[in-house]
Legacy VTK file of the C-alpha trace (Angstrom):
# vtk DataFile Version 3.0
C-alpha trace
ASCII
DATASET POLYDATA
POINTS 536 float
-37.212 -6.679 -4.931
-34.732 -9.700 -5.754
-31.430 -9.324 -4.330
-29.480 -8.634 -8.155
-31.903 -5.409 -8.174
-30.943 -4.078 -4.656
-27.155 -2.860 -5.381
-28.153 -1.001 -8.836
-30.912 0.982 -6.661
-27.995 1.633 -3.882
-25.675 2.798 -6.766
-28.550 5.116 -8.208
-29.289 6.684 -4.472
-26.426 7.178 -3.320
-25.437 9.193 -6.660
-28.435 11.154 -7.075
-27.722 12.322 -2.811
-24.134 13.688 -3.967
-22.744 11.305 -1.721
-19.259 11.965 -2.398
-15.997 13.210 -0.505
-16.037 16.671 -2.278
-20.182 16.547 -1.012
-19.725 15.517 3.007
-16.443 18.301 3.116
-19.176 20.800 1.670
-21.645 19.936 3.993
-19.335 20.459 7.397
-16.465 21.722 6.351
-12.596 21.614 6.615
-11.973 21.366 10.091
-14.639 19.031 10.849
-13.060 16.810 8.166
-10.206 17.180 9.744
-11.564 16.271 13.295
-13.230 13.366 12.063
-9.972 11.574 10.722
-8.547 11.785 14.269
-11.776 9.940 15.193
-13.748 13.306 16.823
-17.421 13.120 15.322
-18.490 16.533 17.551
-17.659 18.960 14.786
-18.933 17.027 11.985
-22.735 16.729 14.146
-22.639 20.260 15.081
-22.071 21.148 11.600
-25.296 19.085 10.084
-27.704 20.250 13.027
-26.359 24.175 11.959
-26.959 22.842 8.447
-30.354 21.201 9.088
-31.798 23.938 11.179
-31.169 26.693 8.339
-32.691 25.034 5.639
-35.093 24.077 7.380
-34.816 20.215 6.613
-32.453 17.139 6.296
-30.002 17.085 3.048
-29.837 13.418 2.141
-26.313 12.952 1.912
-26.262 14.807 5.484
-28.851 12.137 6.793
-26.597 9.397 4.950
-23.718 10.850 6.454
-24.810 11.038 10.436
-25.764 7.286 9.775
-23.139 5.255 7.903
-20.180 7.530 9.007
-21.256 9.078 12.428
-23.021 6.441 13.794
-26.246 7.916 14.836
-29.571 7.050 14.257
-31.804 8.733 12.138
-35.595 9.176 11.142
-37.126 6.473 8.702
-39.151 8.798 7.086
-35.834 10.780 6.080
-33.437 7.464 5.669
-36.398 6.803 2.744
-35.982 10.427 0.981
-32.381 9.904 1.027
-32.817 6.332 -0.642
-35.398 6.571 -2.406
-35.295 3.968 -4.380
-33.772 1.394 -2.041
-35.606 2.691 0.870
-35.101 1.000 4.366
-36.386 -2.578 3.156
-33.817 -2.386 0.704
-31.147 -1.613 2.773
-32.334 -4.111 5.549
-32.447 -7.335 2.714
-28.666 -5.900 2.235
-27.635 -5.926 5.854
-27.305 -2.132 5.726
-29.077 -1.372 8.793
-31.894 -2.295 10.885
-34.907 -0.329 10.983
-37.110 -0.461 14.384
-40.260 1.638 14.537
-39.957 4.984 13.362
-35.751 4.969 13.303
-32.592 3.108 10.983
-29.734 2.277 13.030
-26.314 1.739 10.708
-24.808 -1.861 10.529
-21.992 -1.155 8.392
-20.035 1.500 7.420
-20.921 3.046 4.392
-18.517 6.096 3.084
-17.283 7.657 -0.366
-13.551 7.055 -1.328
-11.642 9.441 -3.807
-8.179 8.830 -5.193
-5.958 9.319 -8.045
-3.707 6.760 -9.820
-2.081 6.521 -12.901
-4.994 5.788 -14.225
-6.466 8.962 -13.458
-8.944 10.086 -11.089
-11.231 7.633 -9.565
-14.192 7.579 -6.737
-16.119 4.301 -5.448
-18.235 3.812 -2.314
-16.741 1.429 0.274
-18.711 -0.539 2.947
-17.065 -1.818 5.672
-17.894 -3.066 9.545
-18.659 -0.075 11.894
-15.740 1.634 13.622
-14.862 2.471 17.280
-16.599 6.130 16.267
-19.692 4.772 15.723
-19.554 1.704 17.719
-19.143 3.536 21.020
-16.820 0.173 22.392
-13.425 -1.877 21.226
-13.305 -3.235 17.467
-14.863 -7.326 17.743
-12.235 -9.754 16.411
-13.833 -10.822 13.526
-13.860 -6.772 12.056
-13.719 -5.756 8.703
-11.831 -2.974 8.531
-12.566 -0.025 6.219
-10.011 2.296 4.315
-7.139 3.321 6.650
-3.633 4.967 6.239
-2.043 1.560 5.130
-4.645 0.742 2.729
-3.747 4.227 1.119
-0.238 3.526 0.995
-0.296 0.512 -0.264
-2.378 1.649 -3.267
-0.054 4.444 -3.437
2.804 1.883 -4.654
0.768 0.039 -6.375
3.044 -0.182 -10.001
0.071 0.464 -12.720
1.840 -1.779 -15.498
-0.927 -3.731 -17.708
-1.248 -7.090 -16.819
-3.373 -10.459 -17.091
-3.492 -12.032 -13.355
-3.204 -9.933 -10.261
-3.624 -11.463 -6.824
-4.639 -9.803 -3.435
-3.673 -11.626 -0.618
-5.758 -10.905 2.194
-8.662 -8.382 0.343
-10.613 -7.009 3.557
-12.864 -5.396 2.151
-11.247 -5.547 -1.361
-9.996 -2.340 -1.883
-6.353 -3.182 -2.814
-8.457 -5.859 -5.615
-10.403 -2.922 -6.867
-7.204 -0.809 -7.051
-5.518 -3.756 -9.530
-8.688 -4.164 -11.494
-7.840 -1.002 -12.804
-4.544 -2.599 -14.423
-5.288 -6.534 -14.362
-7.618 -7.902 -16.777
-8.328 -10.769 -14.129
-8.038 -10.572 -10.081
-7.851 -13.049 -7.907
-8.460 -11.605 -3.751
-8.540 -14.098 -0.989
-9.308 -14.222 2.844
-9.853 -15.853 5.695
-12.790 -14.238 6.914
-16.325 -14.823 4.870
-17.531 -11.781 6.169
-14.152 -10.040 4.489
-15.203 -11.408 1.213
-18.846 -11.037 1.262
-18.012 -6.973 1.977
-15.398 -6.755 -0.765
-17.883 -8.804 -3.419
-20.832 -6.114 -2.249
-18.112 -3.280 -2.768
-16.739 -4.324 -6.054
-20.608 -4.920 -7.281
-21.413 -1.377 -5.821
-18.690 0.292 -8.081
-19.493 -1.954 -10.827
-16.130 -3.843 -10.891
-16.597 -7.350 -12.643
-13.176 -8.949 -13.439
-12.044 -10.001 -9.356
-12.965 -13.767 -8.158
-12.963 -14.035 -4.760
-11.869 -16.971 -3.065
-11.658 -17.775 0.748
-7.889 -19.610 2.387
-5.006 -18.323 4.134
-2.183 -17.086 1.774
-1.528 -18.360 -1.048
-3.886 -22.170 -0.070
-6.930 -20.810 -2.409
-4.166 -19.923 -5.282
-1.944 -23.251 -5.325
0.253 -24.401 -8.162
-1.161 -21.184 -9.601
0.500 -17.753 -11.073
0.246 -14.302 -11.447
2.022 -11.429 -12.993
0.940 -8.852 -10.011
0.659 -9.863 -5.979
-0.449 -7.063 -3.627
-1.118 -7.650 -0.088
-1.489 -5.589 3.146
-1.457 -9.101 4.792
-2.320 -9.187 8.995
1.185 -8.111 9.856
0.634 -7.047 13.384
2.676 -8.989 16.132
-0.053 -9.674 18.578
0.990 -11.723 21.948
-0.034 -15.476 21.682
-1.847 -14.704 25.337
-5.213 -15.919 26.662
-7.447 -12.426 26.926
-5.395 -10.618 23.901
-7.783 -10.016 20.991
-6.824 -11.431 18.287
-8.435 -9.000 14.773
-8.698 -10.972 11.482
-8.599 -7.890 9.429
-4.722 -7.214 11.289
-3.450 -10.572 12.865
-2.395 -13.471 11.065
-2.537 -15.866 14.252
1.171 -16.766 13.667
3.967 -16.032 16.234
6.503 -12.723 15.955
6.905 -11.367 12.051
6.307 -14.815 10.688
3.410 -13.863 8.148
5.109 -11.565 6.238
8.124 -14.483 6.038
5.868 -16.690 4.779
4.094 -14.198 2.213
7.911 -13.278 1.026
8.565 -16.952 1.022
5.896 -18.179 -1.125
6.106 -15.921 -3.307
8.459 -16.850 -5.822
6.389 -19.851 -6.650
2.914 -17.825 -7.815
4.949 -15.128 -9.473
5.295 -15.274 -13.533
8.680 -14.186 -15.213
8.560 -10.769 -14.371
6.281 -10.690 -11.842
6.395 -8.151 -9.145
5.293 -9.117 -5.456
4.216 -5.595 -3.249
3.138 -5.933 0.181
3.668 -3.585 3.668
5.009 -5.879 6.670
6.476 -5.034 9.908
9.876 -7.303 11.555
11.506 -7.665 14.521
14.902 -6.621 15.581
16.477 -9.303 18.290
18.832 -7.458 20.192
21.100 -6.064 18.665
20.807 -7.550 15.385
20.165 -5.517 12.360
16.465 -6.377 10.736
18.167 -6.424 7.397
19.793 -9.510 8.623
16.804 -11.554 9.057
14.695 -9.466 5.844
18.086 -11.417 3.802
17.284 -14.556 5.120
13.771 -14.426 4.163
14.749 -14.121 0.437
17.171 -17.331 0.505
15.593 -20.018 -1.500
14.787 -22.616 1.141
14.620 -26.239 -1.106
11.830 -27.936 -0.338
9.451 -24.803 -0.408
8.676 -25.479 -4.304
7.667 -29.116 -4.133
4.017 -28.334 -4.764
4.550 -26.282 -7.472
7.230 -27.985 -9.513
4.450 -31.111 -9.253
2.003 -29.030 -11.334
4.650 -27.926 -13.733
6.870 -31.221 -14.510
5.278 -33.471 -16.723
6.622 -36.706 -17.720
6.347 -36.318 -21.622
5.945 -40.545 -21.741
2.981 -40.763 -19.403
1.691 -36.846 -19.961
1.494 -37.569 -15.912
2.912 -35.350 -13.280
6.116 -35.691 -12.496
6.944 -36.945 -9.129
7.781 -33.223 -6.695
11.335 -32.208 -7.007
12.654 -30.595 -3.627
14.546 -28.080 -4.986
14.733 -24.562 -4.214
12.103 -21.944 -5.787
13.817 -19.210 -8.052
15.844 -16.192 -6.156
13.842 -13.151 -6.574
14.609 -9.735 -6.831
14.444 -7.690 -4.047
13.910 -3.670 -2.787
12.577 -3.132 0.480
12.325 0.433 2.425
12.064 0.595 5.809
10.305 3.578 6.951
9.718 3.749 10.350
11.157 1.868 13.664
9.299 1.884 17.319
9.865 0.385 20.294
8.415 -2.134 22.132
5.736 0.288 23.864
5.238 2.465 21.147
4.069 -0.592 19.217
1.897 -1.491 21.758
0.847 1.294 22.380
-0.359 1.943 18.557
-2.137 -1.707 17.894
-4.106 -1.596 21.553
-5.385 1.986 20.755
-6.111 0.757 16.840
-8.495 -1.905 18.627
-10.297 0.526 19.846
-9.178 -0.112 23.763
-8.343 3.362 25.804
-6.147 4.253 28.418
-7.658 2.178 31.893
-7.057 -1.308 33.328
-7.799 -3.089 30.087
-5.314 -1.006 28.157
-2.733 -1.690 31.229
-3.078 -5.456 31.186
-3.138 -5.738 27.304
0.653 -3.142 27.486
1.505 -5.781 30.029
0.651 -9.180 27.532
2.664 -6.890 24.836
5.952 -6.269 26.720
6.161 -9.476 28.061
5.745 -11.007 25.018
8.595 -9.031 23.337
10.935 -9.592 26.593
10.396 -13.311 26.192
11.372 -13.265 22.722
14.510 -10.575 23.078
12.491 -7.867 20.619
14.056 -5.073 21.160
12.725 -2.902 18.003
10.004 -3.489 15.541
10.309 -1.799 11.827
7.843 -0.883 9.242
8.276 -0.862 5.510
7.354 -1.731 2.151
8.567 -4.782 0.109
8.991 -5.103 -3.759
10.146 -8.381 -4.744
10.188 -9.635 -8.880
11.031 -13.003 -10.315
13.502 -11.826 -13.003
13.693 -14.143 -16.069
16.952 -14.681 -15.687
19.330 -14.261 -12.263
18.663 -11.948 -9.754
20.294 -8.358 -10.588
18.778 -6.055 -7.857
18.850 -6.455 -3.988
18.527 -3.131 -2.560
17.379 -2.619 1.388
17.084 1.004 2.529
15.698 3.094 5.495
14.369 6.319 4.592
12.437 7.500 7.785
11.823 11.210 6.116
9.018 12.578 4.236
8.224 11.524 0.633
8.195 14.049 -2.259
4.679 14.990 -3.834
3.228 12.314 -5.342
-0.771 12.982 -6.092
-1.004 9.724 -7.974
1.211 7.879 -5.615
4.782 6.159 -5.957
4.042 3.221 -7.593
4.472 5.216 -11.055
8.231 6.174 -9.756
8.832 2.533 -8.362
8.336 1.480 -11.766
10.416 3.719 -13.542
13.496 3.384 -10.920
13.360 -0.821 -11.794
13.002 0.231 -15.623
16.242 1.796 -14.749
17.620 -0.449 -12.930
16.910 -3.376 -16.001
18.461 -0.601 -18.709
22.062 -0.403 -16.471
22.066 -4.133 -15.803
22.100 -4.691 -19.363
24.231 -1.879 -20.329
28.113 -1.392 -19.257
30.534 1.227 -18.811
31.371 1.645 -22.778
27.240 2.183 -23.833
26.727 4.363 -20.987
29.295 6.967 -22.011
28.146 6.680 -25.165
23.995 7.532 -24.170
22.381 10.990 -24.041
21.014 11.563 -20.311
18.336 14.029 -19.126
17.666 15.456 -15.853
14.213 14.566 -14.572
11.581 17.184 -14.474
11.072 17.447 -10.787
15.054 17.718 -9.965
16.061 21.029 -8.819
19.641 22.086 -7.476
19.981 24.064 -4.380
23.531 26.286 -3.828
24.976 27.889 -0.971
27.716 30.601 -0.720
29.489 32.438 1.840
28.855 35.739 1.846
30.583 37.863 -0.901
32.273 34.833 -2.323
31.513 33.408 -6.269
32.320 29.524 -5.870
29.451 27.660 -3.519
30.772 26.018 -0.231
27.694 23.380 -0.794
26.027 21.834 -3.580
22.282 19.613 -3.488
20.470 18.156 -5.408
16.966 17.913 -4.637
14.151 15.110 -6.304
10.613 16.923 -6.073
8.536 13.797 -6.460
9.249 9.759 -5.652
11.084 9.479 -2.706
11.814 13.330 -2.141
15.409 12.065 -1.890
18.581 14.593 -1.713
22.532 14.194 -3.091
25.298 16.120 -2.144
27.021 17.648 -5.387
30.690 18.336 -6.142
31.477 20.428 -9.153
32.115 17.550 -11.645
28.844 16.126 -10.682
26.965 19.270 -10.385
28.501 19.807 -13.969
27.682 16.643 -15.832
24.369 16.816 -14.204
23.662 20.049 -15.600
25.044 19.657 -18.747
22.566 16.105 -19.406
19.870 17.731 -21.135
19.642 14.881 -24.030
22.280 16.586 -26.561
25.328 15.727 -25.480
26.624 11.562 -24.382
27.922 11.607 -21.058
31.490 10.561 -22.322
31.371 13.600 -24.369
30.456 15.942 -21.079
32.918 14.252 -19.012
35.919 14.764 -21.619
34.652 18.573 -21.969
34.653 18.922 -17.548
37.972 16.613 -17.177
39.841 19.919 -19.771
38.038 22.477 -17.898
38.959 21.558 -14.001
42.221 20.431 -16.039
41.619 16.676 -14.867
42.813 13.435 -15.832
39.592 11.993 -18.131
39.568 8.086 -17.488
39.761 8.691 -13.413
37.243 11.685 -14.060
35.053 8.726 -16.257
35.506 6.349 -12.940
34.582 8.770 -10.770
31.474 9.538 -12.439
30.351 6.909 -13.879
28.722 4.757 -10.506
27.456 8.663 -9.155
25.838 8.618 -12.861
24.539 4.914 -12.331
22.999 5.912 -8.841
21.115 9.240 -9.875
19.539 6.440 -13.085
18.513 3.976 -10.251
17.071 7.094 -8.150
15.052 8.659 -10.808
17.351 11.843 -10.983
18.766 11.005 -14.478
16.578 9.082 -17.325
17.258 7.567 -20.002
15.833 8.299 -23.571
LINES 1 537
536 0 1 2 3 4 5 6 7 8 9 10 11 12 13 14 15 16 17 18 19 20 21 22 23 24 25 26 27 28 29 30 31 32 33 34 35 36 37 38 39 40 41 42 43 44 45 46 47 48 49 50 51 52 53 54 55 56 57 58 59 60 61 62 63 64 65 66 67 68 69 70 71 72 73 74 75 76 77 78 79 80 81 82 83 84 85 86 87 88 89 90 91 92 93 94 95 96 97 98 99 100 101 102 103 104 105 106 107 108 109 110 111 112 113 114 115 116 117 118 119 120 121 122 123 124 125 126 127 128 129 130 131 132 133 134 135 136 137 138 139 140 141 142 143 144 145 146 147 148 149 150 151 152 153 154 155 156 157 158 159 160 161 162 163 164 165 166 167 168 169 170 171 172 173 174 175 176 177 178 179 180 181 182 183 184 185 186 187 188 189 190 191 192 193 194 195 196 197 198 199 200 201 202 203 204 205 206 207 208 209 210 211 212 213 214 215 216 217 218 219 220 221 222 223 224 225 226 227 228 229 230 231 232 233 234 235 236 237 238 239 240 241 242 243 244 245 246 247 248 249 250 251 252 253 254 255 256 257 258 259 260 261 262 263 264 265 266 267 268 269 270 271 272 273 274 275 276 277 278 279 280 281 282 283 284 285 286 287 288 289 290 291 292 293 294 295 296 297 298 299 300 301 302 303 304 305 306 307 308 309 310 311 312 313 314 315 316 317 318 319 320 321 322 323 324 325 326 327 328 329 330 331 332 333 334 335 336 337 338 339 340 341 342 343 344 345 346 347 348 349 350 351 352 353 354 355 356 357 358 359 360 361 362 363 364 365 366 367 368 369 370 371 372 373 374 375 376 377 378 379 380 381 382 383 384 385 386 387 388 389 390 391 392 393 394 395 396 397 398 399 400 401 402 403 404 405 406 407 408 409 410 411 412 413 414 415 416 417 418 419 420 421 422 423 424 425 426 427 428 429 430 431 432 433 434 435 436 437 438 439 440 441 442 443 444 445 446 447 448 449 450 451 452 453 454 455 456 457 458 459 460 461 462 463 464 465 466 467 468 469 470 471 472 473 474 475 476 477 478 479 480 481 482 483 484 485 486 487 488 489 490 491 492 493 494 495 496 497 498 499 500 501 502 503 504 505 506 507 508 509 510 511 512 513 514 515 516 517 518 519 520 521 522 523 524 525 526 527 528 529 530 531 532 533 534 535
């Protein structure tokens, strides 16, 4: 077998053994699925032996299973009925596993994915470097991590607008990629690690993706003086102490100092957006005392001159040589920006987190690695760390949005994610920026679908003593209602132009109707930018 027929007999296997999500939960159940994503494999083995021993036999997704995902060795002779076509040569020629006399021990980590997007529903296999679980010892630095809670979230966000270039900044092993291919006719993923790449090319061949290139660089070095219309990246964000004995992970630590990766991703990347283009990425930064975060998340997005050299070089062209211009030093173009911070921890809780993610527990190692972490943030005056995600755009013209939030509480339901809702909310935003005062009270609004309003009364009394509005999906967010809100809200259901509900509310509470109209209007605005209100 040549290597270009090994993947299509993988593929074939590993559909014919039902190796899916829906499959492994069917074959051990709820709770063992359960105990498995806090890293507990106990549950998940007793539940194939119970399995095994009544039917009298090995399942092949169960022997598939207690390999790629559990870590355990199993039987040749049943690692070749669950591939049959591959069989353990196969899977040896891909670096699958390693057989040695009559057993197949795992290399990789080999596990179904299942998801929903925009797009619909979707399922792919994903390979990946063995975990802690199956490893038995701490993550090695040059790991290639698998599918984890960011990875979900940021394909959650991902906005599922048609476009030509997408770029993935830091692939792994190229799930965010595969997640764009789905919208991008063409997508560019880069890394630093070769192992990264070769994973994510095996992956994206496995689910018979064909339109990503992968290239190998940090940031945007294997894209320069190039474009795109789409950038995702769940870049190596994690402040690690610059200390001799700290690990240093490729898949989660960008080897520069503090929260200076994810400067340098929002930094450069004005320069490889198009007009229009939309930047999303997750990052973590530092609070210094007791400076706000926002403070330094606004300096990021100042145009630094200088930073655009390279790419105004490609793009000016002296029209009497048809040579490149010489580099101008000017600034690159101001981007829009909306970035949600949703969680803050201290210094040892985020140590804490990142030494446990590496796989090292509680014991002298985990001390002296707390130690390197606090020291590091003491030396530095760190006094908080936040996490969030970042939307930035290159409008065609100037900059019209710039919008940083902290919403620690929980979402609303989203089962194909928020990036849907984030694209809707800038839609939104673009209408109002182009629309004033005059055309707004002159549009027909309706209430979103998933809005509800929630009332509360004293007891025996008709008039509520608190109004709420509630959003189902997006950002689950809440606003408190007053009655001329609570009745041009209800009264938008696409009939009537808001300057014809506000005259009708300013004669019924027997109000003056331009201060009603500038009351309104901005609460009006703000439930458009939120997704409460749409527009036709």
């Amino acid at each position: 077998m040549t290597p270009a027929t090994l993947v299509p007999r993988l593929r074939t296997d590993l559909a014919a053994a039902h190796f899916s999500v829906p499959g492994l939960t069917g074959l051990w159940g709820i709770e063992a699925d359960a105990a498995l994503r806090r890293n507990q494999r106990v549950p998940a083995q007793r539940a194939l032996a119970t399995l095994a021993a009544k039917l009298g036999r090995n399942e092949p997704a169960a022997t598939l299973a207690r390999l790629f995902l559990l870590g355990d060795a199993v039987p040749r002779a049943d690692f070749d009925a669950a591939l049959p076509t591959l069989g353990a040569a196969g899977a040896e020629r891909l670096g699958l596993v390693a057989a040695v006399d009559a057993l197949v021990r795992p290399l990789v980590d080999l596990r179904p994915y299942s998801f929903i997007d925009a797009h619909g529903a979707g399922s792919w296999w994903i390979v990946s470097d063995l975990g802690e679980l199956a490893l038995g010892h701490p993550l090695g630095e040059t790991h290639v991590l698998g599918i984890g809670g960011a990875s979900r979230t940021l394909s959650g966000l991902m906005m599922p607008h048609a476009v030509e270039r997408a770029l993935d900044i830091g692939t792994g092993c190229g799930i965010q990629a595969m997640h764009a291919s789905r919208h991008a006719e063409h997508v560019v993923a880069t890394d630093i690690s070769v192992r990264a790449l070769e994973l994510a090319a095996l992956n994206a061949e496995l689910n018979e993706i064909d339109n990503i290139e992968f290239r190998f660089g940090s940031l945007f070095d294997p894209v320069a003086g190039e474009r795109f219309d789409h950038i995702i990246s769940n870049p190596p964000f994690v402040i690690t102490p610059r200390a001799e004995g700290v690990p240093s992970y490729e898949y989660r630590d960008g080897g520069m100092v503090g929260d200076a990766l994810v400067e340098a991703v929002v930094r450069g990347a004005a320069e490889h957006l198009t007009p229009g283009g939309v930047v999303q990425l997750l990052g973590n930064w530092e609070y210094h005392g007791e400076t706000d975060a926002f403070e330094r998340l606004e300096r990021w997005l100042t145009p630094v001159a200088g930073a655009a050299a390279e790419s105004n070089a490609s793009d000016s062209v002296d029209p009497t040589v048809g040579a490149p211009a010489a580099p101008v030093a000017s600034a690159p173009p101001a981007l829009d920006a909306w970035i949600i911070e949703r969680e803050v921890q201290s210094p040892g809780e985020y140590a804490e987190t990142w030494i446990r993610d590496g796989g090292t527990r509680p014991g002298p190692d985990f001390d002296r690695l707390y130690d390197a972490w606090l020291n590091d943030f003491e030396a530095r005056g760190v006094s908080r760390v936040g996490f969030g995600y970042l939307l930035l755009r290159r409008p065609s013209a100037a900059p019209t949005l710039r919008r940083l939030e902290r919403m620690p509480d929980a979402l609303g339901h989203n089962p194909a994610g928020l990036g849907s809702h984030l694209a809707e909310c800038l839609a939104a935003h673009d209408w109002q920026a182009a629309t004033d005062d005059a055309r707004l009270f002159r549009t027909n609004l309706t209430v979103a679908s998933d809005v509800t309003e929630e009332r509360h009364y004293w007891p025996g009394q008709q008039d509520p003593t608190l109004m709420t509005l509630h959003q189902g999906s997006g950002f689950g967010r809440s606003v408190p209602l007053d009655t001329a809100l609570a009745g041009l809200v209800g009264a938008c259901d696409g009939e009537l132009a808001v300057g014809a509900i506000i005259g009708a509310l300013a004669q019924l509470l027997d109000a003056d109707e331009a201060a009603l109209s500038a009351e309104l209007l901005p609460k009006v605005r703000a439930l458009l930018a939120d997704g409460f209100l749409t527009v036709p």
